[in-house]
N, C-alpha and C positions, 0 to 999 in steps of 0.2 A: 532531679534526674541528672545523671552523672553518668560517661561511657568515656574509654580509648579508645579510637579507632586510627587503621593507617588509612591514610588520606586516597592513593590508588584504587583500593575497592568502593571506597565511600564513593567519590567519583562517579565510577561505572553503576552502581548501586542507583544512587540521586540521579543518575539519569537516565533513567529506564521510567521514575517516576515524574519528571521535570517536563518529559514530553507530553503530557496529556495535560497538565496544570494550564488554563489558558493567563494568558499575560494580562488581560482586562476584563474585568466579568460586572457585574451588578452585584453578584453576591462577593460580599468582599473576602469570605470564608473560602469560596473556590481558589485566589491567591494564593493559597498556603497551604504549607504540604505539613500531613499529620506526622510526630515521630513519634515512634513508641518503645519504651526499652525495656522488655522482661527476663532478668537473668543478664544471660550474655548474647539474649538474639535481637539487634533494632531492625527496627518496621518502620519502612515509610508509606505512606500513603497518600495517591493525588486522586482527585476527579475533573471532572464537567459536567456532572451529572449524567450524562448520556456514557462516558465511560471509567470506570476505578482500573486504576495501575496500584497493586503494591509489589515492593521489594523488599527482603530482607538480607542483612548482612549479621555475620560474625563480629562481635566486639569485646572489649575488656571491660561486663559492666559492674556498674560501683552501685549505682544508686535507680532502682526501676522509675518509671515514671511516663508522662506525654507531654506532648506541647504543640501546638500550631505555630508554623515559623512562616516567614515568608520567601515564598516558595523563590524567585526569580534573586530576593538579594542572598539567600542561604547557598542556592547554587553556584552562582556567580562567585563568592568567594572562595567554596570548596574547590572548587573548575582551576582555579589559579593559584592554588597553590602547587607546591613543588612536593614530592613524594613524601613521606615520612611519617608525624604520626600527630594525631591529633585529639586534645583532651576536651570535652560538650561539658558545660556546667549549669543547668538551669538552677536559675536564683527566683526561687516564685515570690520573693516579697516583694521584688524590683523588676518580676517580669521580663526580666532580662536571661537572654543565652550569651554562652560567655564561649568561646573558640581559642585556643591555645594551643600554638605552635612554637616551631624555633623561630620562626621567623616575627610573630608576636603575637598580641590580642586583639581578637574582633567581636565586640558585641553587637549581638539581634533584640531588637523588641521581639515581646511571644504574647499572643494572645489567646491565652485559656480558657478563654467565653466561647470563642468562633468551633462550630460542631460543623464537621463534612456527613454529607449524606453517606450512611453506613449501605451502600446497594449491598454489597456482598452479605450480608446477615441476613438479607432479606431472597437471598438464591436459592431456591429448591429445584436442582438438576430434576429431569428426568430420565435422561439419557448420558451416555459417553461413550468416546471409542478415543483408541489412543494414536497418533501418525507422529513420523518421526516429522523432526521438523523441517528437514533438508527437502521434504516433499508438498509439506503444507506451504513452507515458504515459497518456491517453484510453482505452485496453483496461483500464490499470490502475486508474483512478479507477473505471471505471463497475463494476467487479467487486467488489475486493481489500475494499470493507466487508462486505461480506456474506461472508468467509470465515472456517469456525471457528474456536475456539477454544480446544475442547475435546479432549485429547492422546488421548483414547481414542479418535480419528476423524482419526488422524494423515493419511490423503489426502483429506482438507477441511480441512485447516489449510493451504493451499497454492490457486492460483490454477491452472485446467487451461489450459492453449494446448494448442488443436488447430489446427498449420499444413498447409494444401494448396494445393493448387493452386484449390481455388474461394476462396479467402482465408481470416483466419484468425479464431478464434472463440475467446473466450476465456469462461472458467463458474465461477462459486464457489457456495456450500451451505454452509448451515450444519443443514442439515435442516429448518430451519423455513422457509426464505425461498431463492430461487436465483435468479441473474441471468447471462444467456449473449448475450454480447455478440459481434457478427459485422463484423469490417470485412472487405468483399470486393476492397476496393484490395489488401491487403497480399495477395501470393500469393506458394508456393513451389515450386516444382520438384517434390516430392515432400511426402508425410504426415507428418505426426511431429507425438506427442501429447509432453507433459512437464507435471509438477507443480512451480511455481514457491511455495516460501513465503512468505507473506507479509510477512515482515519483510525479504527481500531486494528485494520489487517496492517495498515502502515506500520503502527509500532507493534505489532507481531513479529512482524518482519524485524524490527530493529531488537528486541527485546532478547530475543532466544541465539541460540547457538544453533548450528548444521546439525551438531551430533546431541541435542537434548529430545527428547519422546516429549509429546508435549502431550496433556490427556485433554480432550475436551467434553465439554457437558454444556448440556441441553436444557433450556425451560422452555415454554411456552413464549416467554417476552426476552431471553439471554442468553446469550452465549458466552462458555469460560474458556478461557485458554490456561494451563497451569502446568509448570517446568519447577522444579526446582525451587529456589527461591523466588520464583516470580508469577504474578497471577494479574493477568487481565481480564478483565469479567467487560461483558459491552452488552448495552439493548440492542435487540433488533431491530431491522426494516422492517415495520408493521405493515406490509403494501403486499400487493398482490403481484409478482415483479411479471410483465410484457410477456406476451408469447412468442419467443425471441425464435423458435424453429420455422415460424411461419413466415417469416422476411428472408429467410436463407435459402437463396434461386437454388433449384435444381435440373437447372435445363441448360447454364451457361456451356456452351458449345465450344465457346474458344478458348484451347489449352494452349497457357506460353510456359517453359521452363529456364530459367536464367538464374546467373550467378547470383546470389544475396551479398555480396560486399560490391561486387561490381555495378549494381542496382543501387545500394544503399549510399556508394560514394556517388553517383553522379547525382541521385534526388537532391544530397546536399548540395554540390556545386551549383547545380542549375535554380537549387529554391532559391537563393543568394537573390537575383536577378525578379524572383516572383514578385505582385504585389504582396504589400503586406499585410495589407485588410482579408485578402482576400485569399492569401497564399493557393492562389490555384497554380496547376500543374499538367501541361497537355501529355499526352502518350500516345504516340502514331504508332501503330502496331503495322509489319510487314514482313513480309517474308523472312523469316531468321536475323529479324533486326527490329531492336524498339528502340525509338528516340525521343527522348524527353524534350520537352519545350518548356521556356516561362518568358511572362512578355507582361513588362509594367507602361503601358503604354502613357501615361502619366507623366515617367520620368524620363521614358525614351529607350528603356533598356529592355534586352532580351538575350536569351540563351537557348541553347540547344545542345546535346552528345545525343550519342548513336554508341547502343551494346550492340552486340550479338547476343541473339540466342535462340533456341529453340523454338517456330513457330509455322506452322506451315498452313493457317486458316487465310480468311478471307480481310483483306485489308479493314484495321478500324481508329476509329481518334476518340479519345475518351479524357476525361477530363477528373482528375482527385485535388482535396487538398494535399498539397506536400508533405504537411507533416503529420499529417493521418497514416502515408506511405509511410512515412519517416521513421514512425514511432511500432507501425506494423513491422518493419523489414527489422526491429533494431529489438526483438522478440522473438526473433527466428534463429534455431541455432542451426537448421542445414545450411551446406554450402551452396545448394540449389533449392531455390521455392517452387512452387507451381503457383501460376494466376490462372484463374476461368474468367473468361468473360462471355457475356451475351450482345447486349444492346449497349451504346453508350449512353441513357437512360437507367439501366439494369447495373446492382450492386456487383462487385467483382469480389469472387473468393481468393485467398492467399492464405496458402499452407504450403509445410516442407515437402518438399519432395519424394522424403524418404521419410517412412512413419518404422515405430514401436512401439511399445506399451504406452505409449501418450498419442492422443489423438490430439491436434492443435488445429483450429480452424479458426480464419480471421477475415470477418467481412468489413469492406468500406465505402461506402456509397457514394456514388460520383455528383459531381457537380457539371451545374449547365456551364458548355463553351463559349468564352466571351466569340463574338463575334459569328 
């Protein structure tokens, strides 16, 4: 095998693939990333098993061919070089890739034994529908943080897409905190619920462009994501994902409305000051005025600011982690939110103020007040 390629695309290229390669595996074959050369189009190819990334690029090819490289020192060296242009030479009697630059020669051991599980050959969509990506990415951002972590909650370590025909709604839980986000632009034909993991919508996100259509398709056990030169194919969350409408109070009685930067900068000042195990966070709610407290009684430290804003219920003290707040306020794009609350026991809503074609709704469950 034999290609030119300039260095810049190869680059951006190998890493759309690099992301998904894990750095230590048991299978020593997942290391390394597949290349393929037909003509003038290379192919690379990573896995984990659980997800395939391939990319392809334009090249000047000489000689078709494949090879298993290894994935972490093939990048690394393409990463560092300097713009310009670069000639691949596999030598299959020595096993060896040969890299040549201006700057000089770098050779790879290749090993031709090592086979990646082919998932993609084995895909038989049954569905598709096509979103631009600027919209699929946005369902991703506004959820995909707030999704577990924790392996023993295997369908909440994954993002839910629920597509219909009234548009489509996407929800993550981590049990403490949930956020269910509605675009009613994107609509489909028919229903269909899928648990997407996290670590596949992550490099979704990183993989596509704003303005590329991305089409996606459906099995039973996968989901495809496919742009252009590039295709992620990923398993599903095989799990029955929580019936997340049924934890969502609808009786919370007490409306606040306040600034989101002005809220978002004192959480951080005041967390500074919180314990760190426990990053709680007090909230005196009063007449047209809420004030944050944090108090590490340990260290000896505490804090306290006073907003203004909109509130005219009955006095309450409720208690969050900070940075459940943190990461809810820092998701919001109005300049005013609304909070509901009920009880200081009872989860508290946070949504914008001002709604359009996106519904955003974000709950976070309070924690017990020391003292």
């Amino acid at each position: 095998m034999k290609f030119i390629a300039q260095i810049k695309p190869l680059q951006e290229t190998l890493a759309r693939v690099i992301a998904v390669i894990p750095s230590k595996s048991t299978l020593p074959q997942l290391e390394t990333v597949l290349v393929e050369l037909k003509g003038d189009a290379l192919t690379f190819t990573g896995t984990d098993l659980e997800i395939t990334v391939t990319a392809s690029l334009e090249v000047s090819g000489v000689k078709d061919g494949t090879a298993n490289i290894p994935a972490k020192l093939f990048y690394e060296i393409v990463r560092a070089l300097p713009e310009g242009e670069l000639t691949f030479t596999l030598d299959k009697t020595t096993r060896r890739a040969l890299l040549q630059t201006s700057q000089g020669n770098y050779q790879l051991s290749v090993d031709e034994t090592a086979q990646l599980p082919n998932a993609a050959s084995e895909f038989k969509p049954e569905g598709s529908i096509n979103v631009d990506a600027s919209t699929l990415k946005r369902l991703i951002a506004k959820t995909v943080f707030a999704v577990s972590t924790d392996d023993l909650r295997p369908s909440m370590m994954g993002v839910l897409f629920q597509f219909s025909p009234d548009g489509t709604r996407a929800v993550a839980t981590d049990g403490h905190r949930l956020v269910r986000f509605t675009n009613v632009t994107l609509k489909t034909d028919s229903e269909l619920d899928i648990i997407v993991p996290a670590k596949a919508l992550s490099l979704v996100s990183k993989s596509f462009e704003d303005s590329d259509n991305i089409a996606l398709s459906f099995s039973p056990t996968h989901v495809q994501f496919h742009s252009g030169p590039t295709t992620i194919l990923s398993r599903l969350i095989d799990e029955r994902y929580p019936n997340y409408e049924a934890v969502i109070p609808r009786e919370n009685d007490k409306h606040l409305i306040i600034s989101k930067d002005a809220m978002l900068r004192s959480v951080k000042r005041v967390s500074i000051f919180a314990n760190a195990n426990t990053k709680q966070l007090k909230f005196q709610l009063a007449k047209d005025q809420m004030s944050i407290l944090a108090e590490n009684f340990d260290a000896g430290n505490e804090a306290r600011e006073h907003i203004p804003c909109d509130y005219g219920n009955d006095d309450l003290m409720i208690g969050f982690n900070g940075r459940f707040i943190e990461d809810a306020l820092a998701h919001l794009d109005t300049d005013e939110i609304s909070f509901k609350f009920s009880t200081p026991t009872r989860a508290a809503i946070i949504e914008p103020a001002s709604t359009n074609e996106e519904d955003l709704l974000m709950l976070v469950m309070p924690v017990r007040l020391n003292g």
